[in-house]
N, C-alpha and C positions, 0 to 999 in steps of 0.2 A: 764199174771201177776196174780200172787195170792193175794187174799182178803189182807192179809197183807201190804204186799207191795204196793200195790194200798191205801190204809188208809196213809201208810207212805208216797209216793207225793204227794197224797191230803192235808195232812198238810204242807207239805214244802211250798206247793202251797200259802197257806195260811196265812203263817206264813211270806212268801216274800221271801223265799231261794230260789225259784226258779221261773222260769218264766211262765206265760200258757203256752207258745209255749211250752217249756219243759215237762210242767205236760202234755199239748196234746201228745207229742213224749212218751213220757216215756209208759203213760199209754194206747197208742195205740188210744185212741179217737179223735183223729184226722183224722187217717187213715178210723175209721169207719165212723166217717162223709164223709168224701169225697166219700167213699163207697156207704154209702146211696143216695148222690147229685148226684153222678152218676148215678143209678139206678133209680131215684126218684128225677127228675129234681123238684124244685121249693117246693118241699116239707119243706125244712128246711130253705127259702128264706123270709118267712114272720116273725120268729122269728130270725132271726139270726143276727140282728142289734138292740133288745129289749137291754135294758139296754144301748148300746152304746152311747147312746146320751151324749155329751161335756167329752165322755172317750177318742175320737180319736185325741179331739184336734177341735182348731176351722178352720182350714182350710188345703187346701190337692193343695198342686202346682204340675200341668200336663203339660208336653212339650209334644207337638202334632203337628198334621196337621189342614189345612183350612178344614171346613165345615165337620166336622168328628164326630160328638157327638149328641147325644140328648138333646136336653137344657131341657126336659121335665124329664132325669136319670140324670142329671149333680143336677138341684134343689130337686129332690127326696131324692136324698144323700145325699146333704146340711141339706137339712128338716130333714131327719132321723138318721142323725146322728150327726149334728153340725159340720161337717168339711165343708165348704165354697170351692167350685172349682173353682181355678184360674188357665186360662189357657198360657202361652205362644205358639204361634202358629207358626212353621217353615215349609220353600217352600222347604229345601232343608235336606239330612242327611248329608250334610258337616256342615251346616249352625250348625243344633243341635249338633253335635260330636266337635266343636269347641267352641261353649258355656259350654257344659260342662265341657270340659278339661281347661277351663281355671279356673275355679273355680268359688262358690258362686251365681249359679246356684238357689240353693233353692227349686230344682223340687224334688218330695218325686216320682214320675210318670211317663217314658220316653215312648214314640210309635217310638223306632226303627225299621226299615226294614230290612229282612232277613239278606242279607246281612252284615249288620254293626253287630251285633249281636258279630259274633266273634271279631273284630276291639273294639271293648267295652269293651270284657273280657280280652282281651290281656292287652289294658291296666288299668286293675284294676276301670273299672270305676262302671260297675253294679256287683251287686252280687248275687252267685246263690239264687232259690226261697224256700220257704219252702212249699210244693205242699200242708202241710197239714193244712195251713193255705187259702186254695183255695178249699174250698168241693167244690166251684160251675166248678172246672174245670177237663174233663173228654179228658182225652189224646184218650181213642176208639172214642171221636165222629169226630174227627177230622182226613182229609187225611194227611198221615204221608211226603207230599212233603210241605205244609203248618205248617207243626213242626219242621222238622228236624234241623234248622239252628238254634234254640231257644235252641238246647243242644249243649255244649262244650265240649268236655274231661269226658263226661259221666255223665255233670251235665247239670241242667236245668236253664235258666239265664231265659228265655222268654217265654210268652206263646201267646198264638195265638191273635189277635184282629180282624184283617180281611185281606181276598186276594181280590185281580182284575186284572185289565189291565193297560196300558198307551198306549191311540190310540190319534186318531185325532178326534176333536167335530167340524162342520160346522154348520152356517146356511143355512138349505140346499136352503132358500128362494133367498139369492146372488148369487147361482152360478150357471153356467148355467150346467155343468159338476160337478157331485161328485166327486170329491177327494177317492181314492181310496186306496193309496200308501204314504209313504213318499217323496216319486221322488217328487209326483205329491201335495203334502201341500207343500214344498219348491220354489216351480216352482209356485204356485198360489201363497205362502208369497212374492215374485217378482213381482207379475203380476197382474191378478186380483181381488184379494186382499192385495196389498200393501196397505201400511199406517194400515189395519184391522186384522194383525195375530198378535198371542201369542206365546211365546219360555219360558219352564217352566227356572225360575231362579232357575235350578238345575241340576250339571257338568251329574251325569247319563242319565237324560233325554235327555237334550238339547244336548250332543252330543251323546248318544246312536242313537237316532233317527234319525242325519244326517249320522251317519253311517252306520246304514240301508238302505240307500238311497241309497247308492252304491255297496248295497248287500253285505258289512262287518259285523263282529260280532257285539250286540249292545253292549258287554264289551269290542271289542278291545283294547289292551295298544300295537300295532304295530305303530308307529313310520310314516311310510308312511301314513297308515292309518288315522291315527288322523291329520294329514297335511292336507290329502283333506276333510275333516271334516271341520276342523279350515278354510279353503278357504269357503266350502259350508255356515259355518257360518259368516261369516263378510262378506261376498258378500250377507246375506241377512238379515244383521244388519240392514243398511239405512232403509229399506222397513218396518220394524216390526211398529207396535202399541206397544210394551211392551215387557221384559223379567219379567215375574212373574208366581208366583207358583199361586194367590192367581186367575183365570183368571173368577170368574163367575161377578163380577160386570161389567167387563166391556164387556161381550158378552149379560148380561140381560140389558146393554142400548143401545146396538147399536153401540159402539161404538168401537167394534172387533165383525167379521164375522168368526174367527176359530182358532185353539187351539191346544198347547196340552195337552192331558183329563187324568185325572184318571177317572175308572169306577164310582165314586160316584159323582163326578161333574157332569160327563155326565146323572147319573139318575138324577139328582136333575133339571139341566138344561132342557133334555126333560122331564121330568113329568112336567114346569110350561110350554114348548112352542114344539109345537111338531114337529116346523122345526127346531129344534138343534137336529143333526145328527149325532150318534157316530159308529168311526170303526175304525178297529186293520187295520193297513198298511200290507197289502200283503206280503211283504220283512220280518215281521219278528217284534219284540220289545220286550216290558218287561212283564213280566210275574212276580208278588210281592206278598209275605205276609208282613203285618205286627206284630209286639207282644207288650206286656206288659212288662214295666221291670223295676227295682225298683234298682235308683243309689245309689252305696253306702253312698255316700253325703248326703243321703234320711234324714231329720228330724223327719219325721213325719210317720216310717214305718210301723205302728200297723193302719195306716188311708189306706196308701198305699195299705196293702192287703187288708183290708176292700173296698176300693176302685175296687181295680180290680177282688175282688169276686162277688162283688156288678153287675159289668156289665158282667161277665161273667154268672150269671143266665141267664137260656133262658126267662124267660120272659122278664126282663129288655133288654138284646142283639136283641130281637125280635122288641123293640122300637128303639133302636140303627138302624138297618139296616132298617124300616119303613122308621124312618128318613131320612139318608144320603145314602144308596141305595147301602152302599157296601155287597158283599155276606161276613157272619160272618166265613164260613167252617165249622160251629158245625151242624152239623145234626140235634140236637133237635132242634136248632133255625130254619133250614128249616124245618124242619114238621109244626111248626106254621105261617108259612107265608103265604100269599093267593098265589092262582095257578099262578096269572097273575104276579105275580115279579119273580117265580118262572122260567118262560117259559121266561123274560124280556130278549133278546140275549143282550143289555149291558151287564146284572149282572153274565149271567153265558152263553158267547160265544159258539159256538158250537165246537167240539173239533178240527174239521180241523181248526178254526180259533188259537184256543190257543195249536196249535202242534209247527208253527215254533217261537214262544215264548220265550225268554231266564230269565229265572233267574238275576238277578245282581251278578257281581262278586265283591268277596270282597277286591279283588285289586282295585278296582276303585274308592274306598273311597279314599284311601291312593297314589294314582296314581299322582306325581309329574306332569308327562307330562298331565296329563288327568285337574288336574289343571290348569296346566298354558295355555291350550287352551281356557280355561273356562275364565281365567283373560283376557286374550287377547282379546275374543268373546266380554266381556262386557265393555269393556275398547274404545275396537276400535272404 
Protein backbone atom coordinates (compact mmCIF):
# COMPACT_ATOMS: atom_id res chain seq x y z
CA UNK A 1 0.00 0.00 0.00
CA UNK A 2 1.29 3.45 -0.91
CA UNK A 3 1.80 6.37 1.51
CA UNK A 4 -1.37 7.74 0.00
CA UNK A 5 -3.69 5.33 0.36
CA UNK A 6 -2.53 4.33 3.68
CA UNK A 7 -3.30 8.36 4.89
CA UNK A 8 -6.64 7.78 3.18
CA UNK A 9 -7.91 4.43 5.57
CA UNK A 10 -6.31 5.95 8.44
CA UNK A 11 -8.75 8.80 8.04
CA UNK A 12 -11.65 6.64 7.21
CA UNK A 13 -10.55 4.84 10.30
CA UNK A 14 -11.05 7.79 12.09
CA UNK A 15 -13.62 9.53 10.82
CA UNK A 16 -15.82 6.02 11.58
CA UNK A 17 -16.29 4.93 7.83
CA UNK A 18 -14.75 2.07 8.50
CA UNK A 19 -13.90 -0.42 11.06
CA UNK A 20 -10.25 -1.25 12.82
CA UNK A 21 -10.88 -4.72 11.70
CA UNK A 22 -10.91 -3.12 8.28
CA UNK A 23 -8.31 -0.47 8.52
CA UNK A 24 -6.12 -3.78 10.15
CA UNK A 25 -7.14 -5.68 6.67
CA UNK A 26 -6.80 -2.97 4.36
CA UNK A 27 -3.64 -1.65 5.56
CA UNK A 28 -2.08 -5.12 6.07
CA UNK A 29 -1.09 -4.34 9.90
CA UNK A 30 -2.72 -6.83 11.09
CA UNK A 31 -1.12 -9.55 9.16
CA UNK A 32 2.21 -7.87 10.51
CA UNK A 33 1.27 -8.35 13.89
CA UNK A 34 0.29 -11.64 13.88
CA UNK A 35 3.74 -11.99 11.95
CA UNK A 36 5.58 -10.45 14.76
CA UNK A 37 3.34 -12.84 17.62
CA UNK A 38 4.46 -15.51 15.69
CA UNK A 39 8.01 -14.86 15.72
CA UNK A 40 8.09 -13.19 18.93
CA UNK A 41 5.84 -14.82 21.22
CA UNK A 42 4.81 -12.32 24.12
CA UNK A 43 6.39 -9.57 22.66
CA UNK A 44 3.32 -7.55 21.81
CA UNK A 45 1.29 -9.23 24.95
CA UNK A 46 2.03 -6.59 27.46
CA UNK A 47 0.70 -3.78 25.41
CA UNK A 48 -1.83 -5.06 23.57
CA UNK A 49 -4.94 -4.73 25.93
CA UNK A 50 -3.37 -0.75 26.89
CA UNK A 51 -6.19 1.31 26.27
CA UNK A 52 -8.83 -1.46 26.22
CA UNK A 53 -10.05 -1.04 29.28
CA UNK A 54 -14.38 -0.73 29.54
CA UNK A 55 -13.74 -0.43 25.36
CA UNK A 56 -14.69 -4.37 25.26
CA UNK A 57 -17.53 -4.04 27.18
CA UNK A 58 -18.18 -5.00 30.82
CA UNK A 59 -18.43 -8.71 30.42
CA UNK A 60 -17.49 -11.60 28.09
CA UNK A 61 -20.06 -15.04 28.43
CA UNK A 62 -17.81 -18.59 27.77
CA UNK A 63 -19.68 -21.96 27.22
CA UNK A 64 -17.12 -24.58 28.41
CA UNK A 65 -16.17 -27.61 30.23
CA UNK A 66 -15.67 -28.64 34.06
CA UNK A 67 -12.22 -27.59 35.62
CA UNK A 68 -10.79 -26.21 32.31
CA UNK A 69 -9.51 -22.50 32.94
CA UNK A 70 -7.25 -20.62 35.09
CA UNK A 71 -9.21 -18.58 37.59
CA UNK A 72 -5.86 -16.67 38.05
CA UNK A 73 -6.29 -15.54 33.36
CA UNK A 74 -10.09 -15.60 33.77
CA UNK A 75 -9.60 -12.30 36.62
CA UNK A 76 -6.35 -11.00 34.77
CA UNK A 77 -8.75 -10.20 31.81
CA UNK A 78 -11.49 -9.08 33.85
CA UNK A 79 -8.92 -6.67 35.63
CA UNK A 80 -7.28 -5.61 32.35
CA UNK A 81 -9.79 -5.10 30.40
CA UNK A 82 -13.22 -4.72 32.26
CA UNK A 83 -15.06 -7.46 30.46
CA UNK A 84 -16.14 -9.76 33.55
CA UNK A 85 -15.89 -13.92 32.72
CA UNK A 86 -19.04 -15.61 32.99
CA UNK A 87 -18.87 -19.05 32.49
CA UNK A 88 -21.65 -21.71 31.71
CA UNK A 89 -20.22 -25.13 32.07
CA UNK A 90 -21.27 -28.37 29.91
CA UNK A 91 -20.63 -32.35 30.49
CA UNK A 92 -21.53 -33.06 27.20
CA UNK A 93 -21.27 -31.35 23.18
CA UNK A 94 -25.03 -32.40 22.70
CA UNK A 95 -25.79 -30.70 25.83
CA UNK A 96 -23.96 -27.37 24.41
CA UNK A 97 -25.11 -27.80 20.48
CA UNK A 98 -28.60 -27.81 21.95
CA UNK A 99 -28.39 -24.81 23.91
CA UNK A 100 -27.30 -22.93 21.30
CA UNK A 101 -29.57 -23.84 18.53
CA UNK A 102 -32.19 -22.99 20.62
CA UNK A 103 -31.47 -19.66 21.09
CA UNK A 104 -30.58 -16.72 23.51
CA UNK A 105 -27.77 -18.36 24.55
CA UNK A 106 -25.75 -15.09 25.30
CA UNK A 107 -22.29 -16.85 24.87
CA UNK A 108 -19.86 -14.25 22.86
CA UNK A 109 -17.25 -17.80 23.47
CA UNK A 110 -18.02 -21.54 22.59
CA UNK A 111 -15.00 -24.67 23.61
CA UNK A 112 -16.36 -27.10 20.86
CA UNK A 113 -14.71 -30.52 20.12
CA UNK A 114 -13.24 -31.37 16.99
CA UNK A 115 -15.74 -33.08 15.96
CA UNK A 116 -18.75 -30.69 16.27
CA UNK A 117 -16.94 -27.99 14.63
CA UNK A 118 -18.28 -28.91 11.26
CA UNK A 119 -22.04 -29.76 12.85
CA UNK A 120 -21.83 -25.78 13.85
CA UNK A 121 -21.08 -24.52 10.53
CA UNK A 122 -23.33 -26.40 8.69
CA UNK A 123 -25.82 -25.07 10.54
CA UNK A 124 -24.94 -21.39 10.68
CA UNK A 125 -24.16 -21.26 14.14
CA UNK A 126 -20.39 -20.10 14.41
CA UNK A 127 -18.77 -17.89 12.16
CA UNK A 128 -15.59 -18.07 10.41
CA UNK A 129 -12.57 -16.23 12.47
CA UNK A 130 -10.63 -13.13 11.56
CA UNK A 131 -6.97 -14.66 12.06
CA UNK A 132 -5.92 -11.03 12.06
CA UNK A 133 -7.46 -10.09 14.97
CA UNK A 134 -5.49 -13.25 16.68
CA UNK A 135 -1.60 -12.17 16.53
CA UNK A 136 -1.24 -14.44 19.55
CA UNK A 137 -2.24 -17.45 17.30
CA UNK A 138 0.53 -19.21 15.16
CA UNK A 139 -1.08 -22.21 12.89
CA UNK A 140 3.27 -23.64 12.71
CA UNK A 141 3.21 -24.15 16.33
CA UNK A 142 0.64 -26.36 16.24
CA UNK A 143 0.29 -30.47 14.98
CA UNK A 144 -1.80 -30.05 11.92
CA UNK A 145 -4.11 -33.46 13.30
CA UNK A 146 -5.10 -30.97 16.35
CA UNK A 147 -6.16 -28.13 13.66
CA UNK A 148 -7.53 -29.65 11.02
CA UNK A 149 -11.24 -30.04 11.92
CA UNK A 150 -11.31 -26.06 13.03
CA UNK A 151 -11.15 -25.36 8.99
CA UNK A 152 -14.33 -25.80 6.88
CA UNK A 153 -14.48 -25.42 3.08
CA UNK A 154 -11.12 -23.52 3.26
CA UNK A 155 -12.13 -21.33 6.14
CA UNK A 156 -11.27 -21.26 9.64
CA UNK A 157 -14.14 -21.36 12.25
CA UNK A 158 -11.85 -22.62 15.15
CA UNK A 159 -8.61 -22.50 16.68
CA UNK A 160 -7.05 -24.77 18.85
CA UNK A 161 -7.45 -24.68 22.96
CA UNK A 162 -6.13 -28.05 23.91
CA UNK A 163 -5.92 -32.01 23.16
CA UNK A 164 -5.88 -35.28 25.46
CA UNK A 165 -7.34 -38.45 26.17
CA UNK A 166 -10.51 -40.06 27.67
CA UNK A 167 -9.27 -43.24 29.83
CA UNK A 168 -10.23 -44.62 33.05
CA UNK A 169 -9.17 -42.80 36.67
CA UNK A 170 -8.99 -45.41 39.76
CA UNK A 171 -8.20 -45.38 43.16
CA UNK A 172 -5.58 -47.48 42.84
CA UNK A 173 -5.86 -47.76 47.04
CA UNK A 174 -9.63 -49.98 46.59
CA UNK A 175 -8.66 -52.39 44.29
CA UNK A 176 -6.92 -55.14 44.58
CA UNK A 177 -6.35 -55.56 40.54
CA UNK A 178 -5.79 -52.45 38.33
CA UNK A 179 -8.11 -51.97 35.84
CA UNK A 180 -6.56 -52.05 32.72
CA UNK A 181 -9.36 -52.24 29.91
CA UNK A 182 -12.72 -51.11 29.45
CA UNK A 183 -13.96 -54.97 29.75
CA UNK A 184 -12.45 -54.81 32.94
CA UNK A 185 -13.99 -50.82 34.39
CA UNK A 186 -17.47 -52.44 33.37
CA UNK A 187 -16.95 -55.65 35.09
CA UNK A 188 -15.40 -53.78 38.34
CA UNK A 189 -18.60 -50.88 37.71
CA UNK A 190 -20.72 -54.67 38.59
CA UNK A 191 -18.71 -55.80 41.03
CA UNK A 192 -16.14 -54.49 43.11
CA UNK A 193 -16.86 -51.30 42.88
CA UNK A 194 -20.52 -51.06 42.66
CA UNK A 195 -22.46 -48.35 44.13
CA UNK A 196 -18.51 -46.44 43.48
CA UNK A 197 -18.29 -45.85 39.55
CA UNK A 198 -18.71 -42.74 37.21
CA UNK A 199 -20.24 -42.87 33.41
CA UNK A 200 -19.63 -39.41 31.81
CA UNK A 201 -23.22 -37.85 31.08
CA UNK A 202 -22.12 -37.75 27.54
CA UNK A 203 -23.66 -40.09 24.42
CA UNK A 204 -19.81 -40.08 22.88
CA UNK A 205 -18.17 -41.20 25.96
CA UNK A 206 -20.54 -43.20 27.77
CA UNK A 207 -21.18 -45.37 24.90
CA UNK A 208 -18.04 -44.92 22.82
CA UNK A 209 -16.32 -46.74 25.75
CA UNK A 210 -18.84 -49.58 26.11
CA UNK A 211 -18.12 -50.12 22.70
CA UNK A 212 -14.77 -50.60 22.98
CA UNK A 213 -15.36 -53.28 25.24
CA UNK A 214 -16.32 -55.43 22.87
CA UNK A 215 -13.62 -54.44 20.63
CA UNK A 216 -16.19 -52.26 18.27
CA UNK A 217 -15.27 -48.85 16.88
CA UNK A 218 -15.68 -46.04 19.55
CA UNK A 219 -17.73 -44.09 16.76
CA UNK A 220 -19.79 -46.98 15.67
CA UNK A 221 -23.47 -46.05 14.34
CA UNK A 222 -23.91 -50.12 13.52
CA UNK A 223 -27.13 -51.04 14.63
CA UNK A 224 -26.15 -54.48 16.25
CA UNK A 225 -23.41 -52.75 17.62
CA UNK A 226 -24.86 -50.16 19.66
CA UNK A 227 -27.57 -52.95 20.97
CA UNK A 228 -24.92 -54.63 22.78
CA UNK A 229 -23.72 -51.43 23.97
CA UNK A 230 -27.24 -50.26 25.04
CA UNK A 231 -27.43 -54.07 26.94
CA UNK A 232 -23.65 -53.39 28.51
CA UNK A 233 -25.18 -50.07 29.69
CA UNK A 234 -28.40 -50.57 31.67
CA UNK A 235 -27.00 -53.94 32.95
CA UNK A 236 -24.66 -51.64 34.58
CA UNK A 237 -27.05 -48.67 35.25
CA UNK A 238 -28.11 -50.29 38.94
CA UNK A 239 -24.50 -50.48 40.05
CA UNK A 240 -23.24 -46.72 39.23
CA UNK A 241 -22.73 -43.90 41.82
CA UNK A 242 -23.53 -41.28 39.15
CA UNK A 243 -23.88 -40.48 35.29
CA UNK A 244 -21.82 -36.97 35.30
CA UNK A 245 -19.38 -35.17 33.38
CA UNK A 246 -18.50 -33.16 36.35
CA UNK A 247 -16.76 -36.61 38.33
CA UNK A 248 -13.84 -34.96 40.57
CA UNK A 249 -15.98 -34.08 43.77
CA UNK A 250 -17.21 -37.05 44.24
CA UNK A 251 -13.84 -39.15 43.72
CA UNK A 252 -11.84 -36.25 46.12
CA UNK A 253 -14.53 -37.51 48.84
CA UNK A 254 -14.59 -40.96 48.70
CA UNK A 255 -17.49 -41.30 47.67
CA UNK A 256 -16.66 -42.81 44.00
CA UNK A 257 -13.58 -45.26 43.60
CA UNK A 258 -13.43 -44.73 39.42
CA UNK A 259 -14.29 -42.86 36.41
CA UNK A 260 -14.34 -41.83 33.31
CA UNK A 261 -11.34 -39.21 32.98
CA UNK A 262 -10.51 -36.63 30.59
CA UNK A 263 -6.54 -36.12 30.73
CA UNK A 264 -6.90 -32.90 32.88
CA UNK A 265 -9.24 -34.31 35.55
CA UNK A 266 -6.94 -36.94 35.88
CA UNK A 267 -3.82 -34.49 36.37
CA UNK A 268 -5.60 -32.44 38.65
CA UNK A 269 -6.93 -35.49 40.65
CA UNK A 270 -3.38 -37.28 40.87
CA UNK A 271 -1.23 -34.03 41.53
CA UNK A 272 -3.68 -33.67 44.93
CA UNK A 273 -3.49 -37.67 45.72
CA UNK A 274 -1.24 -40.05 44.11
CA UNK A 275 -3.41 -43.06 44.40
CA UNK A 276 -5.78 -41.81 41.60
CA UNK A 277 -4.74 -43.72 38.73
CA UNK A 278 -5.03 -42.84 35.06
CA UNK A 279 -5.04 -45.14 31.91
CA UNK A 280 -6.15 -45.29 28.29
CA UNK A 281 -8.12 -48.95 27.95
CA UNK A 282 -6.15 -51.22 25.99
CA UNK A 283 -9.17 -51.85 23.36
CA UNK A 284 -8.75 -48.43 22.02
CA UNK A 285 -11.00 -44.82 22.86
CA UNK A 286 -10.93 -41.22 22.24
CA UNK A 287 -8.36 -39.34 21.17
CA UNK A 288 -9.72 -35.13 21.22
CA UNK A 289 -8.96 -31.64 20.54
CA UNK A 290 -10.60 -28.91 21.54
CA UNK A 291 -10.98 -25.07 19.89
CA UNK A 292 -12.08 -21.53 20.32
CA UNK A 293 -15.02 -20.35 18.35
CA UNK A 294 -16.99 -17.42 18.33
CA UNK A 295 -21.08 -17.95 17.64
CA UNK A 296 -22.65 -15.86 15.50
CA UNK A 297 -25.24 -14.85 18.18
CA UNK A 298 -21.80 -13.44 19.68
CA UNK A 299 -22.83 -9.69 21.44
CA UNK A 300 -19.93 -8.93 22.45
CA UNK A 301 -17.30 -10.03 19.53
CA UNK A 302 -14.40 -7.29 19.77
CA UNK A 303 -14.25 -8.92 23.85
CA UNK A 304 -14.54 -12.29 22.12
CA UNK A 305 -11.12 -11.98 20.20
CA UNK A 306 -9.70 -10.11 22.73
CA UNK A 307 -10.54 -12.94 24.93
CA UNK A 308 -9.34 -15.66 22.97
CA UNK A 309 -6.07 -13.85 22.01
CA UNK A 310 -5.67 -13.18 25.41
CA UNK A 311 -5.22 -17.07 26.25
CA UNK A 312 -3.73 -17.92 23.42
CA UNK A 313 -0.40 -15.91 24.40
CA UNK A 314 1.97 -18.46 25.66
CA UNK A 315 2.68 -16.92 28.65
CA UNK A 316 -0.92 -16.72 29.70
CA UNK A 317 -1.77 -20.59 27.98
CA UNK A 318 1.42 -21.58 29.90
CA UNK A 319 -0.88 -20.85 33.30
CA UNK A 320 -3.70 -22.38 31.57
CA UNK A 321 -2.12 -25.80 31.34
CA UNK A 322 -0.09 -25.34 34.92
CA UNK A 323 -3.53 -25.07 36.12
CA UNK A 324 -5.81 -27.91 34.65
CA UNK A 325 -2.92 -30.08 33.24
CA UNK A 326 -4.36 -30.40 29.74
CA UNK A 327 -1.37 -30.43 27.03
CA UNK A 328 -2.04 -26.85 25.05
CA UNK A 329 -0.27 -28.54 21.45
CA UNK A 330 1.43 -25.02 20.92
CA UNK A 331 4.93 -25.70 21.07
CA UNK A 332 6.02 -22.41 22.57
CA UNK A 333 3.63 -23.18 25.45
CA UNK A 334 5.70 -26.49 25.83
CA UNK A 335 9.11 -24.92 25.77
CA UNK A 336 7.95 -23.04 29.02
CA UNK A 337 6.73 -25.80 31.04
CA UNK A 338 8.89 -27.79 33.59
CA UNK A 339 10.51 -31.24 32.41
CA UNK A 340 8.41 -33.06 35.01
CA UNK A 341 4.78 -32.36 33.21
CA UNK A 342 6.48 -32.58 30.20
CA UNK A 343 7.67 -36.36 30.79
CA UNK A 344 3.86 -36.58 32.94
CA UNK A 345 2.55 -40.03 30.70
CA UNK A 346 -1.13 -38.55 31.67
CA UNK A 347 -0.48 -35.27 29.76
CA UNK A 348 1.42 -36.63 26.78
CA UNK A 349 0.78 -40.81 26.65
CA UNK A 350 3.44 -42.65 24.93
CA UNK A 351 2.57 -43.22 21.34
CA UNK A 352 1.83 -47.10 21.41
CA UNK A 353 -0.73 -46.01 23.94
CA UNK A 354 -2.45 -43.18 21.77
CA UNK A 355 -2.00 -45.44 18.30
CA UNK A 356 -5.24 -47.46 18.83
CA UNK A 357 -7.00 -43.98 19.67
CA UNK A 358 -9.95 -42.70 17.45
CA UNK A 359 -11.02 -39.33 16.76
CA UNK A 360 -14.78 -38.66 17.27
CA UNK A 361 -16.88 -38.74 14.47
CA UNK A 362 -19.02 -36.24 13.32
CA UNK A 363 -22.05 -38.49 12.90
CA UNK A 364 -22.34 -38.99 16.36
CA UNK A 365 -23.43 -35.67 17.32
CA UNK A 366 -26.14 -35.99 15.08
CA UNK A 367 -26.71 -39.87 15.41
CA UNK A 368 -30.63 -40.47 16.03
CA UNK A 369 -29.87 -44.09 17.09
CA UNK A 370 -26.65 -43.11 19.16
CA UNK A 371 -29.20 -40.84 20.93
CA UNK A 372 -31.72 -42.71 21.70
CA UNK A 373 -29.37 -45.26 23.38
CA UNK A 374 -28.34 -42.51 25.45
CA UNK A 375 -32.13 -41.61 26.57
CA UNK A 376 -32.78 -45.13 27.11
CA UNK A 377 -29.30 -45.68 29.22
CA UNK A 378 -30.35 -42.70 31.55
CA UNK A 379 -33.90 -43.21 31.75
CA UNK A 380 -33.66 -46.94 32.52
Amino acid sequence: MDQKSFIKSLRSWQNGSISRREFLGRTGLGLAAAVVASNMPGLLTSNAYAGEQGALGDRLALATWPNYHSQENLDAFGKTTGARVSMSVFGSNEEMLAKLQAGGSGWDVLVPTNYTVSTYVGLGLIEPLDLSRLPNFSASAFEPRFMAQGTVDGKVYAVPKNWGTTGLIYDSSQFKAQPTTWKEFWALSMGEATGRSIVHDYQLTAIGNALKSFGYSFNSLDPKELADAEKLLIDAKPHLFAINSDIQPALRSGDAWMAMCWTGDASQLHRDNAAMQFTLGREGGELWSDFFAIPKSSEHKDAAYAFINYLLDPQHNKLEVLSHGYPSGDKRVDALLPTAMLEDPIMYPAAEHLSPLEFGAAATLTSPLRAEVMARFKSA
